[in-house]
VORO-829469 format. One record per residue (C-alpha): residue number from 1; residue in one letter; x negated, y negated, z negated. Coordinates in Angstrom, 3 decimals, padded with zeros to 6 digits. Layout:
+-----+------+----------+----------+----------+
!  nr ! rest !     east !    north !       up !
+-----+------+----------+----------+----------+
! NUM !    a !        X !        Y !        Z !
...
+-----+------+----------+----------+----------+
END
This chain:
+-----+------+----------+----------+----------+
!  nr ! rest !     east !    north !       up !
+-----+------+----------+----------+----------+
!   1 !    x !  000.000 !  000.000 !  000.000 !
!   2 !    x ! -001.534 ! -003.345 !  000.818 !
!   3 !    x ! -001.386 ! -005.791 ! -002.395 !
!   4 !    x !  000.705 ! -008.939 ! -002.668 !
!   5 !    x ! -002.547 ! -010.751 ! -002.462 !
!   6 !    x ! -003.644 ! -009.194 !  000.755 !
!   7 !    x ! -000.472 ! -010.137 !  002.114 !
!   8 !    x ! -000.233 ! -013.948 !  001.451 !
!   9 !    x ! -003.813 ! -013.765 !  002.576 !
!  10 !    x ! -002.975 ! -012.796 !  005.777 !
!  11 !    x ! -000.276 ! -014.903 !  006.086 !
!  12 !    x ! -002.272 ! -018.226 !  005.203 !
!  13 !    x ! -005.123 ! -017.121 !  007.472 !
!  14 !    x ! -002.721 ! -016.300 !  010.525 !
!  15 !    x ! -000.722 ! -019.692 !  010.340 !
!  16 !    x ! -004.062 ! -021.516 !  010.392 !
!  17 !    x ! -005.383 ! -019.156 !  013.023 !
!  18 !    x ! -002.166 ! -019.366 !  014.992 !
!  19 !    x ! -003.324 ! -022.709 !  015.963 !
!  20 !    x ! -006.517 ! -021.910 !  017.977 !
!  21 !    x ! -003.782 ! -019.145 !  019.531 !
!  22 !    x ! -001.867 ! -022.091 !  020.487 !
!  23 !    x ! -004.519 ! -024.392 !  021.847 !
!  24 !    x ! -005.385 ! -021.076 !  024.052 !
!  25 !    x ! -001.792 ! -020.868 !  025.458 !
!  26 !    x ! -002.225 ! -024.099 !  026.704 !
!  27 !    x ! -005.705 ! -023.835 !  028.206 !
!  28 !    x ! -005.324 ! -020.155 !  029.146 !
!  29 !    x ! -001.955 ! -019.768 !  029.904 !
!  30 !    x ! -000.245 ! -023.064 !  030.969 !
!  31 !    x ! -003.297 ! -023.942 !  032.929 !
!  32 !    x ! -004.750 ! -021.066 !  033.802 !
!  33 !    x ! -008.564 ! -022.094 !  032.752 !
!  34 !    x ! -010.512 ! -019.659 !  030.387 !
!  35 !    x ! -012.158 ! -022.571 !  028.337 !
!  36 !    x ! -014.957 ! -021.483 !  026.319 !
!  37 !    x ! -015.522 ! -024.788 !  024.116 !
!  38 !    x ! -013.205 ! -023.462 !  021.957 !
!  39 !    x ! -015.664 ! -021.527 !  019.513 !
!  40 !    x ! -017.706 ! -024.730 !  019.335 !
!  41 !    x ! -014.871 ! -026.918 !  018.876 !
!  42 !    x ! -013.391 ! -025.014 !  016.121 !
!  43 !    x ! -017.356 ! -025.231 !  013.994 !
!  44 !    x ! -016.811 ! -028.683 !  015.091 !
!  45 !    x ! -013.410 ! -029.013 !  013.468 !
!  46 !    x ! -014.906 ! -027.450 !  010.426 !
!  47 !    x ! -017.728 ! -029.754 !  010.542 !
!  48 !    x ! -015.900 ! -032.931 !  010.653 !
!  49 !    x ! -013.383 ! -032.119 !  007.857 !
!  50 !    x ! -015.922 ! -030.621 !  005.422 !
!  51 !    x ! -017.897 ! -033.930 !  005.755 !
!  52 !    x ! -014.958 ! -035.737 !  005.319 !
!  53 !    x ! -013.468 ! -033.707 !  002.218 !
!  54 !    x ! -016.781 ! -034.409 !  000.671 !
!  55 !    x ! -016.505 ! -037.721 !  001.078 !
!  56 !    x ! -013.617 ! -037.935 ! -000.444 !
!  57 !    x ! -011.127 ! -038.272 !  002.638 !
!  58 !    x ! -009.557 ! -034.623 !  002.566 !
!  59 !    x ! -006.066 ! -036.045 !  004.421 !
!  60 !    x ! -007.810 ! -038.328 !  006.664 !
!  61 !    x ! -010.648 ! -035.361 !  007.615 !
!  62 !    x ! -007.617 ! -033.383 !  009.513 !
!  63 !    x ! -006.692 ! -036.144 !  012.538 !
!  64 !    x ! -010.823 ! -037.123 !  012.424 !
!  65 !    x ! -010.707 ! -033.180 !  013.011 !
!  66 !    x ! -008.532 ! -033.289 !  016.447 !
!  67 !    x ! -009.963 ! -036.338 !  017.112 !
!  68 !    x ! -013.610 ! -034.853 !  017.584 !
!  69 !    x ! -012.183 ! -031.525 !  019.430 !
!  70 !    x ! -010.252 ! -033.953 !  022.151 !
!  71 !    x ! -013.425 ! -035.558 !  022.854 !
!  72 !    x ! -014.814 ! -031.906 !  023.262 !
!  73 !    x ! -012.372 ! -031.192 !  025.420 !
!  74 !    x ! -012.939 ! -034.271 !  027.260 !
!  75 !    x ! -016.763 ! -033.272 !  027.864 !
!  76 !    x ! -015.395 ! -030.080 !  029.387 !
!  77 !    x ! -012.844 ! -031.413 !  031.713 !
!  78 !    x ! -015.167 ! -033.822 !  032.881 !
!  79 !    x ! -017.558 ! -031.474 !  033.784 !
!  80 !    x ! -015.199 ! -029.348 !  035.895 !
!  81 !    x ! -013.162 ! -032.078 !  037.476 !
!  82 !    x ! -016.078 ! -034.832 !  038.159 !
!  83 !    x ! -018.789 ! -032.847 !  038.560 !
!  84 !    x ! -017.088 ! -029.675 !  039.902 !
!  85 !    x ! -018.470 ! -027.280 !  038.005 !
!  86 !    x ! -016.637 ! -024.326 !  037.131 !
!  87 !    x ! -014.237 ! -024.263 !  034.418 !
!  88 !    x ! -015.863 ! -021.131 !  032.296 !
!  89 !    x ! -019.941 ! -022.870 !  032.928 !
!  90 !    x ! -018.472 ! -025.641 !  032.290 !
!  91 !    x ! -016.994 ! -024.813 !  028.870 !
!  92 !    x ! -020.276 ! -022.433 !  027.771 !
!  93 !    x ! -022.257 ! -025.803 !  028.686 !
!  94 !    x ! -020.239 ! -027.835 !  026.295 !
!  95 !    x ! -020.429 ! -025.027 !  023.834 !
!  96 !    x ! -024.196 ! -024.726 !  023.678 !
!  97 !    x ! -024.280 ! -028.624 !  023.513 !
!  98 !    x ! -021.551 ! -028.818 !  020.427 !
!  99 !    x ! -023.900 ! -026.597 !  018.744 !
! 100 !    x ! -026.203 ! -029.471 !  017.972 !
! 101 !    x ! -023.764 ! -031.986 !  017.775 !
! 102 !    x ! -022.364 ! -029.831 !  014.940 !
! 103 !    x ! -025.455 ! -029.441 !  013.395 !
! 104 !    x ! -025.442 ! -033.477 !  012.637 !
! 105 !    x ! -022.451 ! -033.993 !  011.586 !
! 106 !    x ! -023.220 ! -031.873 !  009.191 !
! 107 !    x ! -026.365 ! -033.698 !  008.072 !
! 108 !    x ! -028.655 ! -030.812 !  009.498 !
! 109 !    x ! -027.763 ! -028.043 !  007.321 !
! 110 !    x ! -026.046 ! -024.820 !  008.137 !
! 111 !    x ! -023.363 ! -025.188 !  005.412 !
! 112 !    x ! -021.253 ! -027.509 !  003.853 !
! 113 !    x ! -019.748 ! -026.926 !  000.196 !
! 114 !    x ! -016.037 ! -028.292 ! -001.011 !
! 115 !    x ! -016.516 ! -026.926 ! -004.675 !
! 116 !    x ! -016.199 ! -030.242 ! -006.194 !
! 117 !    x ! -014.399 ! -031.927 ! -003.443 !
! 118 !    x ! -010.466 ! -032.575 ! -003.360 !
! 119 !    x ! -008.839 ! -030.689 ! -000.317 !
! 120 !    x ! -005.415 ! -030.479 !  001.294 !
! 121 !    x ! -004.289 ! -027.500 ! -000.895 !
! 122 !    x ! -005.769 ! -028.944 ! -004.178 !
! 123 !    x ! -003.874 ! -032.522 ! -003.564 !
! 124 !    x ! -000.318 ! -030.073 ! -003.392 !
! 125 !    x ! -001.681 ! -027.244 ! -005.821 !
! 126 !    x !  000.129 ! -028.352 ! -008.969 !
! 127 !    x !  003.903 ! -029.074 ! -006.980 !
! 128 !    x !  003.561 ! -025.590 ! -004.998 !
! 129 !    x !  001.934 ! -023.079 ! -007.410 !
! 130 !    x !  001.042 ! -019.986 ! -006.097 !
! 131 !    x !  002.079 ! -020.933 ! -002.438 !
! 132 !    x ! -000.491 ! -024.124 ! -002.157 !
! 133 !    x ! -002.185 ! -022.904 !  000.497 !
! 134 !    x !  000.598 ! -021.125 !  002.950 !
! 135 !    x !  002.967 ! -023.722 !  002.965 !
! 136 !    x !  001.000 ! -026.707 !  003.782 !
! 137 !    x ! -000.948 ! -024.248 !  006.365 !
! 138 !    x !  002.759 ! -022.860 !  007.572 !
! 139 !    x !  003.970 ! -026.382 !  007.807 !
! 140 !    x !  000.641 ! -027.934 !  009.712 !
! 141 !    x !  001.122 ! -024.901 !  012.286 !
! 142 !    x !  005.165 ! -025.465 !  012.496 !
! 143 !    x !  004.761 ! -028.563 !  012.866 !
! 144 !    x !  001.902 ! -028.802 !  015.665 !
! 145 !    x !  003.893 ! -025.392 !  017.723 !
! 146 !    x !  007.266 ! -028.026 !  017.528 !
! 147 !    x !  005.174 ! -030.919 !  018.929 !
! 148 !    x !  003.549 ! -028.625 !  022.159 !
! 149 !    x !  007.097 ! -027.341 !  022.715 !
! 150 !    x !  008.316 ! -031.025 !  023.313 !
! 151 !    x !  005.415 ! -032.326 !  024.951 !
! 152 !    x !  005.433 ! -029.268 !  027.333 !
! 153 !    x !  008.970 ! -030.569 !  027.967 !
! 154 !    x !  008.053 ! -034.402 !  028.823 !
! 155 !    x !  007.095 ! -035.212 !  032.312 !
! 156 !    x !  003.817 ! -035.000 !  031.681 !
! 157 !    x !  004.003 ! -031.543 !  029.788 !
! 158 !    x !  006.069 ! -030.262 !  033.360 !
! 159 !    x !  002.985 ! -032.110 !  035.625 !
! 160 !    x !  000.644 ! -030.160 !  033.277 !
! 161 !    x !  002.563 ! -026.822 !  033.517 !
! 162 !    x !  002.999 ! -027.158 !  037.633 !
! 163 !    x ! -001.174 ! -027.780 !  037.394 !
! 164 !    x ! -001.588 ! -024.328 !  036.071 !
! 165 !    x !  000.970 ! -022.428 !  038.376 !
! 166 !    x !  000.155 ! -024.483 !  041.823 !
! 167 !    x ! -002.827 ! -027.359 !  041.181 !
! 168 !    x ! -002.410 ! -027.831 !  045.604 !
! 169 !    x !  001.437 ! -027.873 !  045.270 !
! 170 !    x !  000.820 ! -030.814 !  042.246 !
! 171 !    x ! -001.858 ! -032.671 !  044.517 !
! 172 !    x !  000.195 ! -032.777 !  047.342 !
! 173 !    x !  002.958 ! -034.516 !  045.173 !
! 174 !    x !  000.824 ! -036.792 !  044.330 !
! 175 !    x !  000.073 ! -036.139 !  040.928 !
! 176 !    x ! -003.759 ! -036.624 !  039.693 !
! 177 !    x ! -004.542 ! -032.721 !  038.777 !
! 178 !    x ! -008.036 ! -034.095 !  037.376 !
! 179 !    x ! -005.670 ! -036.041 !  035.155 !
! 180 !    x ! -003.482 ! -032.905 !  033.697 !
! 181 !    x ! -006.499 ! -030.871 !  033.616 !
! 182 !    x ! -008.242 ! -034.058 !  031.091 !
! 183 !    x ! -004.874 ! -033.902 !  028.728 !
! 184 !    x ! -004.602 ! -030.215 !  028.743 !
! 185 !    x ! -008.524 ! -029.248 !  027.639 !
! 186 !    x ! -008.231 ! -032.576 !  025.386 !
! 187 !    x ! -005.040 ! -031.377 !  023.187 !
! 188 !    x ! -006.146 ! -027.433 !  023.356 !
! 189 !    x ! -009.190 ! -028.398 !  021.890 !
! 190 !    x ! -007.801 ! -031.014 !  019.450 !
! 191 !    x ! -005.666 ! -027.702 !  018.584 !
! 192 !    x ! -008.524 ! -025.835 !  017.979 !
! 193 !    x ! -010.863 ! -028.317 !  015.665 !
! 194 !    x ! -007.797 ! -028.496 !  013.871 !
! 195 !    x ! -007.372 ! -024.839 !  012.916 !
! 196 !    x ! -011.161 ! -025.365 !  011.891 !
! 197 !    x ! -010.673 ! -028.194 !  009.716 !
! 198 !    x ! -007.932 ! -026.599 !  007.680 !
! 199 !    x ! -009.619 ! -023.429 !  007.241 !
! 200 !    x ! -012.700 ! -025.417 !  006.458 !
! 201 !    x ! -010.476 ! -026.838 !  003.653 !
! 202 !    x ! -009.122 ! -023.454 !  002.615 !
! 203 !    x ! -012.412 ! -021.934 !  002.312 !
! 204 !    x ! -013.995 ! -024.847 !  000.676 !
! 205 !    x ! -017.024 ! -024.307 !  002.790 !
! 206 !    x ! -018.189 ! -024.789 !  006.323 !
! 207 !    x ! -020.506 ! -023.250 !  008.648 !
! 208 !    x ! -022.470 ! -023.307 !  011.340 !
! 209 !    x ! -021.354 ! -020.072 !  012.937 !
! 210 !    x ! -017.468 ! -020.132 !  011.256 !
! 211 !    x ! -016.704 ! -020.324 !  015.232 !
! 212 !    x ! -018.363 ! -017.527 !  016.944 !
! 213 !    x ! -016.000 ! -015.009 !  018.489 !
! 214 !    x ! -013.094 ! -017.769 !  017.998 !
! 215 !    x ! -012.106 ! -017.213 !  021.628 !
! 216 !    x ! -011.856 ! -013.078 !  021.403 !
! 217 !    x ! -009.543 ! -013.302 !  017.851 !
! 218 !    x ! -007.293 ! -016.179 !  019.539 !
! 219 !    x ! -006.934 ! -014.166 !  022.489 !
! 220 !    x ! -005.590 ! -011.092 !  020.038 !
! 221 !    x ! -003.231 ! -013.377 !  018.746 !
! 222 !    x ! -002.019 ! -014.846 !  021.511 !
! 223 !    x ! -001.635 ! -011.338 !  023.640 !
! 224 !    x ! -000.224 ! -009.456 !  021.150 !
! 225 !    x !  002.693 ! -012.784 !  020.919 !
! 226 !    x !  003.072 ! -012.183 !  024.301 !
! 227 !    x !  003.740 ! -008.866 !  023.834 !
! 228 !    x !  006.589 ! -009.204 !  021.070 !
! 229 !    x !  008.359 ! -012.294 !  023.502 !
! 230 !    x !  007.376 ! -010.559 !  026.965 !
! 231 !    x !  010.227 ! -013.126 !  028.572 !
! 232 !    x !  010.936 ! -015.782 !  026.471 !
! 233 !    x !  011.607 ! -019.613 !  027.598 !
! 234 !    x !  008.748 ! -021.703 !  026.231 !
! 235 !    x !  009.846 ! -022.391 !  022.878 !
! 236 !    x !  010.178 ! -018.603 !  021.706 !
! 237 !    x !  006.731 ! -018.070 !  023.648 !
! 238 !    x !  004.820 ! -020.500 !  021.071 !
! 239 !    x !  007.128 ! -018.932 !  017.966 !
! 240 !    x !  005.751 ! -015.594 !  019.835 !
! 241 !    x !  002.029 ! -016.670 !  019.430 !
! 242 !    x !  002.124 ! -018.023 !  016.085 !
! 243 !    x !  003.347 ! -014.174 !  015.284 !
! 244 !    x !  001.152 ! -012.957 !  017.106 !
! 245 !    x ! -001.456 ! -014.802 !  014.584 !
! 246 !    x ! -000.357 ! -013.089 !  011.327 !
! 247 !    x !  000.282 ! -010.150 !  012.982 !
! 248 !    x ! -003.206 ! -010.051 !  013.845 !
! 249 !    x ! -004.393 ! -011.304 !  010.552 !
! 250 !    x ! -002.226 ! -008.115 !  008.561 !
! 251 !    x ! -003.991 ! -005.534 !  011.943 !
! 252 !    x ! -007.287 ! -007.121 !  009.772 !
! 253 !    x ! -005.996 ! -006.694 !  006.227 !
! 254 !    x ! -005.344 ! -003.014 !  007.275 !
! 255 !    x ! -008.627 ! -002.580 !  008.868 !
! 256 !    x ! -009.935 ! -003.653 !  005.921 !
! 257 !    x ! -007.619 ! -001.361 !  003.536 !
! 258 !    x ! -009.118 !  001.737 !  005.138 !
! 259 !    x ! -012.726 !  000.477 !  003.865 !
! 260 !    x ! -013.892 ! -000.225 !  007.046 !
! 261 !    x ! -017.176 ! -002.296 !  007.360 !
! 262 !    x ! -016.378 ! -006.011 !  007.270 !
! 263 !    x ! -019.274 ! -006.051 !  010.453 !
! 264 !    x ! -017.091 ! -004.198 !  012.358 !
! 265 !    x ! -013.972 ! -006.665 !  012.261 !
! 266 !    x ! -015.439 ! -008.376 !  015.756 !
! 267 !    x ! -015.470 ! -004.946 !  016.952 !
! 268 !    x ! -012.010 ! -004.335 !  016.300 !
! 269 !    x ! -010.788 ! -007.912 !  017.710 !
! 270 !    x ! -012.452 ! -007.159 !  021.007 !
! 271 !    x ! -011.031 ! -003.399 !  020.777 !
! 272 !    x ! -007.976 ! -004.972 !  020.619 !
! 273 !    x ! -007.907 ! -007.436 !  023.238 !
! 274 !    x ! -009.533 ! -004.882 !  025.261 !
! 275 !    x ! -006.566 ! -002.633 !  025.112 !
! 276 !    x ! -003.551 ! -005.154 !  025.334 !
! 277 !    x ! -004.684 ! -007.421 !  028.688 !
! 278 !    x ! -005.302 ! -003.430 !  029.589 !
! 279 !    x ! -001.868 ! -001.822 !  028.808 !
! 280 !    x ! -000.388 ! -002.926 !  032.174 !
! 281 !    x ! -002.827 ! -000.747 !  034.426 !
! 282 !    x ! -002.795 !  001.993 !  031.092 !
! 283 !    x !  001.592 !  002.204 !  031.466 !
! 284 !    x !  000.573 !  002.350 !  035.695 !
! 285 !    x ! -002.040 !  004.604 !  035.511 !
! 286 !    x !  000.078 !  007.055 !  033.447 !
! 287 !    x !  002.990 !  007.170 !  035.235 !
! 288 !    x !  001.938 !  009.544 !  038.782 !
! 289 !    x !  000.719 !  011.296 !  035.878 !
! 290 !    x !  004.234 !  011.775 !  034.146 !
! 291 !    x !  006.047 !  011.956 !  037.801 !
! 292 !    x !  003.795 !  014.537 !  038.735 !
! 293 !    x !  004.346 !  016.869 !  035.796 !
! 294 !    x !  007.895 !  016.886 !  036.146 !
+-----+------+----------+----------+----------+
END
């Protein structure tokens, strides 16, 4: 039986994950561009809001968070629109790059400790109790999932989305693609830093390498949403991949119930992504089988 601990655990840890998930339906998804900033823009979300937090400025830390990732994404989607380089070199480039920009924010050392400093979930601890980390993390995630459902609804959001299904279709209406592709990578990224800073803030630490293999465990969340709202409108989609999140989170709580190594948790994310962006050729492959057997 997994413990009531274990469980709020993975609850609090897949809301705040569920929002890298998100910033990857937008990039991945929406515009159909594997962006690979997002492991550096997450250490860079962590970064900023640790330095902030210690500063005393734990509230103010979380927009300076999103702030920093949209300029991330900003670097990327300049890259690939102005100097036409393609969208994944173009993300690793700005991901090796954030790795020393990260570095200085956080004064050249490899970690940051919160002991001492106030956080989000200390400033609420003594009105929620024993829920003062999942419901400001449920409500941040709630909130930001509400917000990308209406924007993906504005005209913009519907330029953005017509981008990533037909970018010559959307030039020859006259809309500026380099334009969509600039808001799109901006927000997914401001997404991601933002996941970073609040877990930054619910750790009470940052560090240098929080981010690495950010990209494989937000694509596990945001397949296996996909897979419990297959054809859902937009709205149900983004419930689907915050769902996806904690459903991932409680796949690790269980992996980590049967005493598994904690080293082999990457292992596990990959084995899992592996297997659901490969159970569409698994269900095809197996069925001449099944017809031929009858």
């Amino acid at each position: 039986m997994i413990s009531s601990i274990v469980i709020l655990s993975a609850l609090e840890l897949g809301c705040i994950y569920g929002l890298v998930a998100l910033a990857l339906y937008l990039s991945f998804r929406v515009l159909n561009i594997a962006d690979m900033t997002t492991d550096g823009s997450f250490t860079l979300g962590c970064a900023v809001s640790a330095t902030l937090a210690v500063a005393g400025h734990p509230l103010l830390a979380l927009p300076a968070a999103m702030l920093a990732g949209a300029c991330a994404g900003f670097v990327t989607a300049f890259l690939q629109t102005r100097l036409r380089i393609p969208s994944i070199l173009a993300g690793i480039i700005t991901n090796t790059g954030l790795y020393t920009v990260n570095l200085a924010v956080m004064g050249f050392s490899s970690n940051i400790s919160m002991m001492r400093a106030p956080t989000l979930f200390s400033l609420v601890q003594p009105w929620l109790g024993s829920f003062y980390k999942l419901l400001p993390a449920a409500l941040v995630t709630a909130l930001m999932g509400l917000l990308l459902v209406l924007f993906l609804r504005t005209r913009l959001g519907l330029s953005i989305r017509a981008t990533g299904d037909n970018p010559d279709m959307v030039r020859a209406s006259s809309i500026n693609t380099s334009f969509t592709i600039t808001v799109g990578l901006c927000l997914s990224n401001a997404l991601t830093a933002l996941s970073g800073g609040v877990l930054a803030q619910y750790q009470k630490t940052a560090d240098i390498n929080l981010g690495t293999g950010m990209v494989v465990i937000g694509l596990a969340s945001l397949i296996i949403g996909e897979a419990l709202m297959p054809r859902a409108r937009t709205g149900l989609k983004i419930l689907g991949v915050i769902l996806g999140s904690i459903l991932y989170r409680f796949i690790m709580a269980l992996a980590l119930r049967l005493d598994l190594p904690s080293e082999c948790l990457k292992l596990i994310s990959a084995v899992i992504v592996a297997l659901a962006i490969g159970l569409p050729a698994i269900r095809q492959s197996l069925r001449p089988a099944a017809k031929g057997g009858m």
